[in-house]
C-alpha positions as CSV (number, residue, x, y, z in Angstrom):
1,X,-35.6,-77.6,16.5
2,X,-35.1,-75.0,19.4
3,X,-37.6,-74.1,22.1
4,X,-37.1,-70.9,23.7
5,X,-38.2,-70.9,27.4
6,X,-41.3,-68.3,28.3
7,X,-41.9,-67.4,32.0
8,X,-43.2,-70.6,34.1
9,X,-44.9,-68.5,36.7
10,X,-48.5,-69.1,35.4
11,X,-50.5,-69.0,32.0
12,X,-51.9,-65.5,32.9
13,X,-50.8,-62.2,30.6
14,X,-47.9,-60.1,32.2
15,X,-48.4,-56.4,31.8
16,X,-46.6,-54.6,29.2
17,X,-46.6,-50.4,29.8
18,X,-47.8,-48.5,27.6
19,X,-45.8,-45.4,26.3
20,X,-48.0,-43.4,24.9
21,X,-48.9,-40.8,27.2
22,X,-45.2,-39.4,26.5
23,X,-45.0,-39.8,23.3
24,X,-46.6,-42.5,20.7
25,X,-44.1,-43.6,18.6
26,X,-40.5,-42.2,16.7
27,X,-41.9,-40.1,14.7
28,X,-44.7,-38.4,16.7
29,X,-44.3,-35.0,16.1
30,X,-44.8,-34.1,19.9
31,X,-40.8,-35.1,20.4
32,X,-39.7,-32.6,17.6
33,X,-42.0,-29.9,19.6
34,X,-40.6,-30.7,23.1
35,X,-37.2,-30.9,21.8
36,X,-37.8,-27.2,20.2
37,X,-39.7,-25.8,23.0
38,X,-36.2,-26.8,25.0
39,X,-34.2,-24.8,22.5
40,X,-36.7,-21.7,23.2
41,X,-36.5,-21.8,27.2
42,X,-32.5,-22.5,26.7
43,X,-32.3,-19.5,24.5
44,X,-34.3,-17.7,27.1
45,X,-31.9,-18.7,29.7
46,X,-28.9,-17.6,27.4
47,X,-30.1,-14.0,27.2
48,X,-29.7,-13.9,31.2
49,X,-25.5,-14.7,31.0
50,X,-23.4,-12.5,32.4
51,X,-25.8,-11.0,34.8
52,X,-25.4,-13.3,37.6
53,X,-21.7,-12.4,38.4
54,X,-22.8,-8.7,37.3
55,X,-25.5,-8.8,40.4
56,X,-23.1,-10.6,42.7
57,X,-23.3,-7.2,45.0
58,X,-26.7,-6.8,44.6
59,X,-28.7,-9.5,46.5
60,X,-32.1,-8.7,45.8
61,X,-31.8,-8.8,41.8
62,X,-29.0,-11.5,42.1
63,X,-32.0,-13.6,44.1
64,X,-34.7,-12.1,41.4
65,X,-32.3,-13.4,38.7
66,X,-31.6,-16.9,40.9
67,X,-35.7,-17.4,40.7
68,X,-35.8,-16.8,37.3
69,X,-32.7,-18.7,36.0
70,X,-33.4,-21.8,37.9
71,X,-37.1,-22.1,36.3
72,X,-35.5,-21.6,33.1
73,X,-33.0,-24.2,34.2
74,X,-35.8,-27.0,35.6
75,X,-38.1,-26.1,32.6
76,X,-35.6,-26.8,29.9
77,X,-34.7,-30.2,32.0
78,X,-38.1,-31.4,32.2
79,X,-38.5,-30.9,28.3
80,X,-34.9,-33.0,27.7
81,X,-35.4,-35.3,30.4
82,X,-38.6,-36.1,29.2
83,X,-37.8,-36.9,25.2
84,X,-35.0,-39.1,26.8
85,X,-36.6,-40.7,29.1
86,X,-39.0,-41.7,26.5
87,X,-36.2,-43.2,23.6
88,X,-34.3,-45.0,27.1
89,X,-38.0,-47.1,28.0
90,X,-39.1,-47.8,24.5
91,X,-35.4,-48.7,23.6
92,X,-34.8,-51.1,26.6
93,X,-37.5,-53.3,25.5
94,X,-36.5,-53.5,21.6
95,X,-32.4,-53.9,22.0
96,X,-32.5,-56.0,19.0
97,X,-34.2,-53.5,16.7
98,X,-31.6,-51.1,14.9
99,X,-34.1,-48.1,14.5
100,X,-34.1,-47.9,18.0
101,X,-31.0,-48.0,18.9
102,X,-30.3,-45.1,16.4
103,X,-33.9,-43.3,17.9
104,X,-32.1,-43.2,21.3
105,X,-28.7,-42.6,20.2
106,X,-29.7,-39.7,17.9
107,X,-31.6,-38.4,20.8
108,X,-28.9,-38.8,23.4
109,X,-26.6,-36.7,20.8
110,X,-29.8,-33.9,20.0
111,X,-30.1,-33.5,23.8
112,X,-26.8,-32.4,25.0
113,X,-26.2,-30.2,22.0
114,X,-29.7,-28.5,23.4
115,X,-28.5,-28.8,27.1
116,X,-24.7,-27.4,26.4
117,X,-26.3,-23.9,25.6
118,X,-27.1,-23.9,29.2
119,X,-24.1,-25.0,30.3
120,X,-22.3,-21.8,31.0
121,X,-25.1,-21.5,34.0
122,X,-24.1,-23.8,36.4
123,X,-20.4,-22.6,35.8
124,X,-21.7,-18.8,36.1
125,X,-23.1,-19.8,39.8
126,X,-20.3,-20.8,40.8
127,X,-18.3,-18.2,39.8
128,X,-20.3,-16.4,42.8
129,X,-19.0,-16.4,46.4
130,X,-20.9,-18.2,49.4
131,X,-21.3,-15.0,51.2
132,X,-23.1,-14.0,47.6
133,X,-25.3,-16.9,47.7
134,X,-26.1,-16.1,51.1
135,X,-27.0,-13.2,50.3
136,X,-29.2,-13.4,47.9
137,X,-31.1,-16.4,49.4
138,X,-31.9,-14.1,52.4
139,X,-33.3,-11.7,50.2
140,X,-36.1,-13.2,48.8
141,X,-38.2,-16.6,50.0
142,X,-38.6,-17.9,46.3
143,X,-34.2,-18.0,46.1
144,X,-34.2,-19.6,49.2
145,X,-36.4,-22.6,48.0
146,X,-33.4,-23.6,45.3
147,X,-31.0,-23.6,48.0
148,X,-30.9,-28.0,48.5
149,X,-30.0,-27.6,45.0
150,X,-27.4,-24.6,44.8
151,X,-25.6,-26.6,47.8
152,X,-25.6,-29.6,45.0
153,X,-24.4,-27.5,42.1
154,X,-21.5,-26.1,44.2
155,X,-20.4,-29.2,45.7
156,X,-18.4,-29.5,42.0
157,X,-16.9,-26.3,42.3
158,X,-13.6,-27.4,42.5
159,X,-13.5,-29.8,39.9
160,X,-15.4,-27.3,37.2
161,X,-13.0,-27.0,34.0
162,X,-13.2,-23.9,31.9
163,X,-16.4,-23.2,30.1
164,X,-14.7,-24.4,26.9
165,X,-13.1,-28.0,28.2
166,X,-16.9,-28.5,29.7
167,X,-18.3,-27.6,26.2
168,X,-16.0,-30.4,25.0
169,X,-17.0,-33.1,27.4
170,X,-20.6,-32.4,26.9
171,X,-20.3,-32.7,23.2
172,X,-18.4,-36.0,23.3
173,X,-21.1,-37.1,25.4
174,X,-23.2,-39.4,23.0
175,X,-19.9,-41.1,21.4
176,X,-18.9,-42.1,24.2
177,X,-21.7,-43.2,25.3
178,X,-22.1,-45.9,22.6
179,X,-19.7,-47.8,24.5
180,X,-22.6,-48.5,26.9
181,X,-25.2,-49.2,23.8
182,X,-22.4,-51.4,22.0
183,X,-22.6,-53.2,25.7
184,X,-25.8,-53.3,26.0
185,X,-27.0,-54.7,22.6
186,X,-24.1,-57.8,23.2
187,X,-26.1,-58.6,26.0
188,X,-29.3,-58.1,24.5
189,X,-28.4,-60.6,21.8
190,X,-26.7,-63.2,24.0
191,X,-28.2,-67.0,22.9
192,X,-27.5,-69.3,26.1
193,X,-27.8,-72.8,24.7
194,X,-28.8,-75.1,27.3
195,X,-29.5,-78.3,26.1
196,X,-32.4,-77.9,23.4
197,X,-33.3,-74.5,24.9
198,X,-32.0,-71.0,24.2
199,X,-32.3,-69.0,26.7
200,X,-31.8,-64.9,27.1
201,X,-29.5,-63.8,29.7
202,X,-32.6,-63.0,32.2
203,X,-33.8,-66.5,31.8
204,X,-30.3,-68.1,32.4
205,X,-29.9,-66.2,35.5
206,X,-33.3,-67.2,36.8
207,X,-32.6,-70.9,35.8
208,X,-29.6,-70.6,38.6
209,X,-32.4,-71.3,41.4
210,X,-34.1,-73.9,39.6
211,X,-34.7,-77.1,42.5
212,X,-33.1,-79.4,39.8
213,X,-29.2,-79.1,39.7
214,X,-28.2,-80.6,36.9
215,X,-30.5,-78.1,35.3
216,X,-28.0,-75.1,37.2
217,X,-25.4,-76.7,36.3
218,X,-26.0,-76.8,32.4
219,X,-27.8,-73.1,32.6
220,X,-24.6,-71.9,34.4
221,X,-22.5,-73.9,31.6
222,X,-24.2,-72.7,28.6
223,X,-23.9,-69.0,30.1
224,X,-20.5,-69.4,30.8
225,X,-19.4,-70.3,27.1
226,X,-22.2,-67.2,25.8
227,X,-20.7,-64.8,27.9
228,X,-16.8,-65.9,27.3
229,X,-17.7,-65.5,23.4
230,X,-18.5,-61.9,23.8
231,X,-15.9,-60.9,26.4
232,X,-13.7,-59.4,23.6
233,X,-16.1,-57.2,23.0
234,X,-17.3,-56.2,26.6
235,X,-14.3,-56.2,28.0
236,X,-13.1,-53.9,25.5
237,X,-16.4,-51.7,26.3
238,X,-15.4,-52.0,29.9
239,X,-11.7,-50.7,29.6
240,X,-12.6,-48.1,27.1
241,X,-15.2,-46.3,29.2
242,X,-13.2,-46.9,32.4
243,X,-10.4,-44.8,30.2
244,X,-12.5,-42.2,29.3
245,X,-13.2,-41.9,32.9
246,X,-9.6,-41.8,33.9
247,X,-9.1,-38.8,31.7
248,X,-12.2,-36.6,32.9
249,X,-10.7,-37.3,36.6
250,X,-7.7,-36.5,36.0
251,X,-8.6,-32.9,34.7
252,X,-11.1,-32.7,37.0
253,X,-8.4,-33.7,39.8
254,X,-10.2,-36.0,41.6
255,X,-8.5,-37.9,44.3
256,X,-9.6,-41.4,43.2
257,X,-12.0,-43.0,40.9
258,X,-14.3,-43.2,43.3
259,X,-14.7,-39.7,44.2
260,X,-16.8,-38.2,41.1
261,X,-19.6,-40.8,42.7
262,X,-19.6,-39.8,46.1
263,X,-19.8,-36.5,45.3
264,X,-22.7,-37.1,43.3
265,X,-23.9,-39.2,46.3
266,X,-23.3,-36.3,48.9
267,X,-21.3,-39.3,50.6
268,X,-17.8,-39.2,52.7
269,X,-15.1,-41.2,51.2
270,X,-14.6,-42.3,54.9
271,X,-18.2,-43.4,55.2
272,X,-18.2,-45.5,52.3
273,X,-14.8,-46.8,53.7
274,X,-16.6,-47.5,57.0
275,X,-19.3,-49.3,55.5
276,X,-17.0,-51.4,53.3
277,X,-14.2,-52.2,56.6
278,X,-17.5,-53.1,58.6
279,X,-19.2,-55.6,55.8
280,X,-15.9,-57.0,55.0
281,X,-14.8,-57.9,58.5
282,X,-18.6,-59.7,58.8
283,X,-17.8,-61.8,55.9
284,X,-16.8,-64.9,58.2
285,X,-19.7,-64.8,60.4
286,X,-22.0,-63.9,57.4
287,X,-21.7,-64.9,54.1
288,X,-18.8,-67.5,54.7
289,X,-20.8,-69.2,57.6
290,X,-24.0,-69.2,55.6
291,X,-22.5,-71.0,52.7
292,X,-21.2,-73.4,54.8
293,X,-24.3,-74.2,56.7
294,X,-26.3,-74.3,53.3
295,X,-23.7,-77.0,51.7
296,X,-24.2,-79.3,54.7
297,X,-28.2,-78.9,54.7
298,X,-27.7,-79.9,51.2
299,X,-25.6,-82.7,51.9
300,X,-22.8,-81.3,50.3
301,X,-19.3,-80.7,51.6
302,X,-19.5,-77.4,49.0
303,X,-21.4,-75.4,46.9
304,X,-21.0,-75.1,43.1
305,X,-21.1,-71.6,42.0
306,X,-24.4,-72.0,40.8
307,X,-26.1,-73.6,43.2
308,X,-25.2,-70.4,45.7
309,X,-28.9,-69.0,45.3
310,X,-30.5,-72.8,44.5
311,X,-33.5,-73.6,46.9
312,X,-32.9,-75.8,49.9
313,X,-34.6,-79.1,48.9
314,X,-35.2,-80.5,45.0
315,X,-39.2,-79.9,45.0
316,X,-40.5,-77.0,43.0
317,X,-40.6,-73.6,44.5
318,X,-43.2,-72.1,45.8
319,X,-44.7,-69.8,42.8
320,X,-46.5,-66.7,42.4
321,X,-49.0,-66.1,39.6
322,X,-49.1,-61.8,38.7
323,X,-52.3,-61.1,40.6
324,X,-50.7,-63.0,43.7
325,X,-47.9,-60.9,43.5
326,X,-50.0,-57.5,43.1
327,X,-51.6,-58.3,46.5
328,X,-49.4,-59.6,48.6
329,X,-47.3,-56.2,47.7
330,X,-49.7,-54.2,48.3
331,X,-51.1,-55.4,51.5
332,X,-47.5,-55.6,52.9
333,X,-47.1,-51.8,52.0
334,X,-51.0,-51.1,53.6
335,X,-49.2,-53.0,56.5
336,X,-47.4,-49.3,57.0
337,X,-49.6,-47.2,56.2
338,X,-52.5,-46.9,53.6
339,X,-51.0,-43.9,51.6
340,X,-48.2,-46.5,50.3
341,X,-50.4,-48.8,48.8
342,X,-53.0,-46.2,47.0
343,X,-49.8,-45.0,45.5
344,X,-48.5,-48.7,44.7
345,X,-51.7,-49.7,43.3
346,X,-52.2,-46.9,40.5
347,X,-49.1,-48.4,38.5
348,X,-51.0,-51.4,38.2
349,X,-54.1,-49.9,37.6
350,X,-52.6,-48.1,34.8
351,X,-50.3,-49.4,31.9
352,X,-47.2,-48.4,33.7
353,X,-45.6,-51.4,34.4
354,X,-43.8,-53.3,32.0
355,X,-43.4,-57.1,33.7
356,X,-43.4,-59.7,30.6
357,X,-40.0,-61.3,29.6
358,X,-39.3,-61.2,25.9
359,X,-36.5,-61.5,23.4
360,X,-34.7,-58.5,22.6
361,X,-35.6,-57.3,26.4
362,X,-32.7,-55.5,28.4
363,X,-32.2,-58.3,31.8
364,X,-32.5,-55.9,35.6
365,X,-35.3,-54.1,36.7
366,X,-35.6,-50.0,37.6
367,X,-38.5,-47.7,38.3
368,X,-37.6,-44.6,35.7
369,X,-39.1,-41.6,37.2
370,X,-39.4,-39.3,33.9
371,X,-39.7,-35.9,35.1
372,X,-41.5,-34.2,38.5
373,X,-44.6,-33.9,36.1
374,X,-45.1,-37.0,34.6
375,X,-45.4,-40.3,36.6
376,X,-42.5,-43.5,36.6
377,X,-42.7,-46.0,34.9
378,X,-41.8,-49.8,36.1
379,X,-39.3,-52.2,34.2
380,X,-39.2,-56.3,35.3
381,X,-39.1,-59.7,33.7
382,X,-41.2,-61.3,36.1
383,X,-40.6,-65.2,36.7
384,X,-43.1,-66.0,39.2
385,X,-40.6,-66.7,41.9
386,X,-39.9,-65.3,45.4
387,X,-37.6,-62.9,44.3
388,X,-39.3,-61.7,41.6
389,X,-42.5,-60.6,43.9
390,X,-39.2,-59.4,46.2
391,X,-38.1,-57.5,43.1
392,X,-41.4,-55.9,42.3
393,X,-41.7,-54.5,45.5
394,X,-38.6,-53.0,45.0
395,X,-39.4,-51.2,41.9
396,X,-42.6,-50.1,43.4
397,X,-40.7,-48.6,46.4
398,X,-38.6,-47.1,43.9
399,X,-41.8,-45.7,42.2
400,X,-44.0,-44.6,45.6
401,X,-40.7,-42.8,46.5
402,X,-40.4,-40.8,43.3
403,X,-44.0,-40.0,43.1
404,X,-43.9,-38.2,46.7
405,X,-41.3,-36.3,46.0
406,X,-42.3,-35.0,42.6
407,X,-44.3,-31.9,44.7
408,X,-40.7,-30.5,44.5
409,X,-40.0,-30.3,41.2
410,X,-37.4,-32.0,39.0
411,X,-34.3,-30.8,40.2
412,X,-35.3,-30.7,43.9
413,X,-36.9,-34.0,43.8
414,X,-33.7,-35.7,42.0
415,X,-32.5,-38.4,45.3
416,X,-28.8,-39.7,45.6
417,X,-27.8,-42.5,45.8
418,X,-27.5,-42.3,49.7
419,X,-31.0,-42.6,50.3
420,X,-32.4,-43.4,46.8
421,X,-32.1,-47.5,48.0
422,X,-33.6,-46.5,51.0
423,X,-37.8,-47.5,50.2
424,X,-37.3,-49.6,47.5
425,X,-35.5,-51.7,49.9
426,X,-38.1,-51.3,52.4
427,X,-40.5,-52.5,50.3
428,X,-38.7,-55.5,50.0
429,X,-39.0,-55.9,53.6
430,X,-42.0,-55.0,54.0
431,X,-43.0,-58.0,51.7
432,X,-40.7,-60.3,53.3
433,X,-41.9,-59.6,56.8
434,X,-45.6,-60.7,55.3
435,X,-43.8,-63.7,53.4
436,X,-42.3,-64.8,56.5
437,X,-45.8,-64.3,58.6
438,X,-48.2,-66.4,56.5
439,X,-45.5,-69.5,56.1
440,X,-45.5,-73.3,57.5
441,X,-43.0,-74.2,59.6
442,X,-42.1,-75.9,56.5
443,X,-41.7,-73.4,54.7
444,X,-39.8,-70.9,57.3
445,X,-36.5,-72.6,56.7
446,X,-36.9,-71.8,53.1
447,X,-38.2,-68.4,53.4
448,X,-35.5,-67.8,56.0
449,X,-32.6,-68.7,53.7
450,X,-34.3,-67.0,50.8
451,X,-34.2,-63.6,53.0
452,X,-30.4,-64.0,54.1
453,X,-29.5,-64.3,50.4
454,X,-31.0,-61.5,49.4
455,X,-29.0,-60.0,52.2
456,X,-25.9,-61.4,51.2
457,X,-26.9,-60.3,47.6
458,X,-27.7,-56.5,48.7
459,X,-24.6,-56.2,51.2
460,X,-22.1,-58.4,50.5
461,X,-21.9,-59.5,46.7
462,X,-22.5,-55.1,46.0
463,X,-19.3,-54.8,48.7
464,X,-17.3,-57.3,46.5
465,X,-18.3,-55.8,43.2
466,X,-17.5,-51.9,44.9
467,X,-14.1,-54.1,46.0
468,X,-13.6,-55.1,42.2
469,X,-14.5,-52.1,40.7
470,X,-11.9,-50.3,42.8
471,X,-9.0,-53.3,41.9
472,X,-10.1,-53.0,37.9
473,X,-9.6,-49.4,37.8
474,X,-6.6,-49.2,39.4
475,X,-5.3,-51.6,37.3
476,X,-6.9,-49.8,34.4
477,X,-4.2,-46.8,35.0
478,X,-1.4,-49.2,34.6
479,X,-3.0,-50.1,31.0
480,X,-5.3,-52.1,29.4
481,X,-6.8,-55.0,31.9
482,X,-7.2,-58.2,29.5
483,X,-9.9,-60.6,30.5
484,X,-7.7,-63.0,31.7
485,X,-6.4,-60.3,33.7
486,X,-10.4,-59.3,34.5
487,X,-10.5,-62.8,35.6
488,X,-8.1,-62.7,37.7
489,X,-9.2,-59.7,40.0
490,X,-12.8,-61.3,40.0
491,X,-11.8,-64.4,41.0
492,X,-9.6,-63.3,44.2
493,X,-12.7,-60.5,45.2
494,X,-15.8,-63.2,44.8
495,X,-14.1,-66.0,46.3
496,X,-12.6,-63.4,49.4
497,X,-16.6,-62.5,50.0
498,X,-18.0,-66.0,49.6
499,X,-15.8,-68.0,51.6
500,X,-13.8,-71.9,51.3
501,X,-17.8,-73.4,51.0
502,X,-18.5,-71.9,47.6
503,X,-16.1,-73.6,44.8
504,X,-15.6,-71.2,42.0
505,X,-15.8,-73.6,39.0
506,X,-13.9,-72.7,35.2
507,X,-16.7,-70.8,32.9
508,X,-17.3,-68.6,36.6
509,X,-14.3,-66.2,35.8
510,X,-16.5,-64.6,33.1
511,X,-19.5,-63.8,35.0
512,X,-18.1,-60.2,35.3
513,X,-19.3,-59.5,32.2
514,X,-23.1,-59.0,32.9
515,X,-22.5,-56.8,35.7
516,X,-23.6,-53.7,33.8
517,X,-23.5,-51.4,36.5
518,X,-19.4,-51.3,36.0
519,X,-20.2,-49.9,33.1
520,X,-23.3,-47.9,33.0
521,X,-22.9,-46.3,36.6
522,X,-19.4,-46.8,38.0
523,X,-18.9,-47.2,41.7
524,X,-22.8,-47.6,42.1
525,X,-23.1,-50.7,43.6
526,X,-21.7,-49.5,47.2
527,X,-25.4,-47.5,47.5
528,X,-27.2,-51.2,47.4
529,X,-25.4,-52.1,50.7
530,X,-25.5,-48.9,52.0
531,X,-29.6,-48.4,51.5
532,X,-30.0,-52.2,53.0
533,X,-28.0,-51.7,56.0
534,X,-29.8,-48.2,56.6
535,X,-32.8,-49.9,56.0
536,X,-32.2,-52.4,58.5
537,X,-31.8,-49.2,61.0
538,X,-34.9,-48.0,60.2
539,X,-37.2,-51.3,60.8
540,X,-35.5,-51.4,64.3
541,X,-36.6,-47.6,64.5
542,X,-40.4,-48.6,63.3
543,X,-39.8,-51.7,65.8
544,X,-39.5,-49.0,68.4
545,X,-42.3,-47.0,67.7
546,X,-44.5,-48.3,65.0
547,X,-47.2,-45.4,65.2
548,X,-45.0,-42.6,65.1
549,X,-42.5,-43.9,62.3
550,X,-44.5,-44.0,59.4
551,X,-45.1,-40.0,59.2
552,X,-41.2,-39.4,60.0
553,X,-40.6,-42.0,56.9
554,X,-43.0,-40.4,54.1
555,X,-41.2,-36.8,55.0
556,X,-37.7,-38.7,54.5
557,X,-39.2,-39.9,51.4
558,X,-40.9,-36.9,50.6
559,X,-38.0,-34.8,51.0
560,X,-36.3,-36.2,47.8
561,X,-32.9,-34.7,47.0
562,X,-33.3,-31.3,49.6
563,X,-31.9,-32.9,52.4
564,X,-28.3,-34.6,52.7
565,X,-28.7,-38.2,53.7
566,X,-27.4,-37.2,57.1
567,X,-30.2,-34.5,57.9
568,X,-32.8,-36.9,56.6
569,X,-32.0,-39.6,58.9
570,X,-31.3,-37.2,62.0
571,X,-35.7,-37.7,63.3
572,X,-34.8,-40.7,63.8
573,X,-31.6,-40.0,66.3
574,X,-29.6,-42.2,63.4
575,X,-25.9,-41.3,62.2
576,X,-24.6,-43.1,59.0
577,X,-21.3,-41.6,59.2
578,X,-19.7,-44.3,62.2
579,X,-18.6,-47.4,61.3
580,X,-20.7,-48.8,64.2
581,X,-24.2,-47.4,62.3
582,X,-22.8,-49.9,59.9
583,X,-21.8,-52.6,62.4
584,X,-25.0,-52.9,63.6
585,X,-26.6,-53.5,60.6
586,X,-24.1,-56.4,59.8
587,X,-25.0,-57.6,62.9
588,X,-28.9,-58.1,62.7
589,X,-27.9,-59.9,59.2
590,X,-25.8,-62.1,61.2
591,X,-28.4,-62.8,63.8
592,X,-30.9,-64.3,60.5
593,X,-27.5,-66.7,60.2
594,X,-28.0,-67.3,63.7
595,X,-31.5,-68.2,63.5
596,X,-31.0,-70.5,60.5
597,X,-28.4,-72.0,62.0
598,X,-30.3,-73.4,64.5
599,X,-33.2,-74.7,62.1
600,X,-30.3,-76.5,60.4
């Protein structure tokens, strides 16, 4: 007989959300109305094709026709975005039911056959000249409010393909996104036999910090062998969407594959290239010092691979029970100011949060923010441990960000990457800093090491992945990369990051293959690293001037996607763009190592 494991942070009921208040189930004939009222407003926006280009020397129709084509534009979104958003949430908690999977693949596939009638708009705007634009923006106040996002639509000008090739890519769209789905639903279905247990992939991860080693040791085992059964099959999603991508980047003659994602991010290549030189050359003093000084607290010479996040001594954690959780997160976000936590405390007021581990469960956490009009809603499998509560701060920051940005609408509202991190990870701080107040001195070692891991998690291990990512795909142009190949490049990057104190045991070269951001987002993981480190900027500007920061932050968060990341951070006399912006956040990470250090 078999015993799957439940959550072992307390007896009490975890929330589960509630979806109804988008829609109430497949068939609620609500989703066949929003998707038609999005064929109506694209048909609307159809009728106005041609005229744009036709008013270029006009600038008060061409701003008349701006107005009204962008409404059309956000309204037809919001309608899309909103039956998707719905089939992505309901689907994430039911990957191992097959009408689901075909509800949200059949929508995927009904939405950007809808959204490809507008697709000739964006193309149309960019047919115009910026002294067009500028024109027309001058001409009338409601234009100039869509500039943040006319700046973002013509950042792709000169990777746009004819109207036809677009049609094409938008059209393959869904197939190809079943790569992701076919990934997705391996992972869903993953049994990790440990001992008598099974666990799901969540719960194996989370049995990686258990106090008892042998217990790591046999979770890390078992989930080894799951994932190494399953790596034909995700390694062959892996190198099949990394193909696809090669292909659209090449027509779209993009330097590198890198480059479609820092546009998207409004980011430099040579920032992200500043951030990974300055995190890579504070690997010795960080990460690789760390290790070290963790292996001898534990009496160890080295650290197993999965004993890299286990806690210090062999007594059990420290756990939180739900309702802990909910106050300790919101008094650390009352800690900066009283507007965070009224807008934290709604989503557990309300069934918005969905918190209980289950089978068929996707493993992560995100906050999905819907549409401007509709509030986010919050994905976990909560544990009961530290990093869980860390992790549901996180989400909430996520969530508190998204709702006070929603005054802008959809498409102004929509944050990249660049500062999208930037208050969820704040929230984690906020929470740690609260953590860290209340403990023993017993328990300020612990907390301590807990905090530089999560630091080593957020900015170094998302620098390695960015680091593997980069290696993979270049490979991936030379051909297909086999696992062992996969294996290979992981191997070198992990073990180059972690340093001579972590030993990389066998079953470790297959731990690539839960990653899914290298396959649902590529080249995402940099923006981790790059909202902690910017984060860590900002507490030393709150540090500075506690009063006055907390109305300069809600405007940054409140700005949403109208700003670039470089004018939002400017109040605050900060410039992410120099590799010693970047330096210095490395270097308050480094000073936790130096604190720890001398506890040890």
């Amino acid at each position: 007989m078999t015993v799957h494991t439940r959550p072992e942070a307390s007896s009490e009921v975890l929330p589960e959300w509630r979806l109804d208040d988008l829609f109430s189930g497949r068939d609620d004939p609500r989703i066949e109305a929003t998707l038609s009222e999005a064929v109506s407003v694209s048909d609307a926006l159809v009728r106005l094709k041609g005229q744009f280009v036709a008013a270029r020397a006009e600038p008060r129709r061409l701003a008349r026709l701006l107005a009204e084509g962008i409404d059309l534009y956000e309204q037809a979104t919001n309608r899309l975005w909103v039956v998707g958003a719905y089939a992505s949430l309901a689907t994430s908690t039911a990957r191992d039911d097959p009408a689901w999977a075909k509800f949200e693949s059949d929508i995927r596939g009904r939405s950007a056959e809808i959204g490809a009638q507008s697709l000739f708009f964006t193309l149309e705007l960019n047919e115009l000249e910026e002294a067009e634009i500028e024109a027309a923006l001058g001409a009338d106040p409601q234009a100039e409010r869509w500039r943040p996002w006319l700046r973002r639509v013509r950042l792709s000008r000169p990777h746009e393909l004819s109207a036809d090739l677009e049609r094409l890519l938008v059209d393959r769209a869904p197939a190809v996104a079943n790569w992701s789905r076919l990934y997705d639903e391996s992972l869903s279905r993953l049994v990790v036999r440990a001992g008598r247990e099974n666990l799901t992939l969540a719960e194996a991860l989370n049995r990686l910090s258990d106090p008892d080693g042998g217990r790591r040791k046999q979770a890390a085992s078992a989930l080894a062998k799951a994932l190494e059964a399953q790596t034909p099959i995700l390694g062959l999603a892996l190198n099949t969407i990394a193909a696809e991508k090669q292909v659209e980047d090449r027509w779209r003659k993009f330097a590198d594959p890198a480059a479609s994602r820092h546009l998207a991010n409004e980011v430099d290549a040579e920032s992200v290239a500043a951030l990974e030189a300055a995190v890579v050359e504070h690997y010795p003093s960080i990460s690789h010092r760390y290790y070290a000084l963790k292996a001898r607290l534990m009496g160890r010479t080295h650290l197993d691979y999965w004993d890299r996040n286990a806690p210090l001594d062999a007594a059990a954690p420290r756990r939180y029970g739900w309702d802990e959780a909910k106050v300790i997160v919101l008094d650390a976000y009352a800690s900066l100011a009283p507007a965070f936590a009224d807008r934290a405390k709604v989503f557990f007021e309300q069934p918005w949060i969905d918190a209980r581990p289950r089978p068929g469960k996707s493993s992560g956490a995100y906050s999905h923010p819907v549409t401007a009009d509709r509030h986010p809603y919050v994905f976990l499998n909560y544990m009961g441990e530290r990093r869980d509560v860390l992790t549901l701060a996180h989400e909430l920051g996520h969530a508190v960000h998204q709702t006070l940005a929603a005054p802008l609408g959809t498409l102004l509202a929509d944050t990249p990457l660049t500062l999208a991190e930037t208050a969820s990870i704040f929230g984690e701080g906020l929470v740690f800093d609260r953590l860290l107040a209340e403990a023993t001195p017993a328990d300020r070692r612990a907390l301590l090491a807990g905090k530089i891991e999560d630091g080593l998690n957020t900015v170094v291990r998302q620098i390695a992945f960015h680091r593997f990512e980069t290696r993979f795909h270049a490979a991936r142009l030379r051909g297909e990369v086999s696992a062992e190949q996969i294996a290979v490049i992981w191997l070198d990057v992990m073990g180059e990051s972690l340093g001579p104190a972590v030993r990389l045991n066998p079953g470790y070269e297959v731990y690539w293959a839960y990653v899914s951001h290298f396959v649902h987002a590529p080249f995402y993981v940099y923006a981790y690293a790059f909202g902690n480190l910017l984060v860590e900027a900002l507490a030393e500007a709150r540090r500075r001037d506690p009063k006055g920061f907390a109305p300069l932050y809600t405007g940054l968060l409140a700005g949403g996607g109208a700003r670039t990341y470089v004018e939002a951070l400017k109040p605050f006399g900060l410039d992410p763009r120099q590799k010693a912006f970047w330096e210095s956040g490395c270097a308050r990470l480094e000073r936790l190592v130096d604190e720890f250090e001398g506890l040890v």
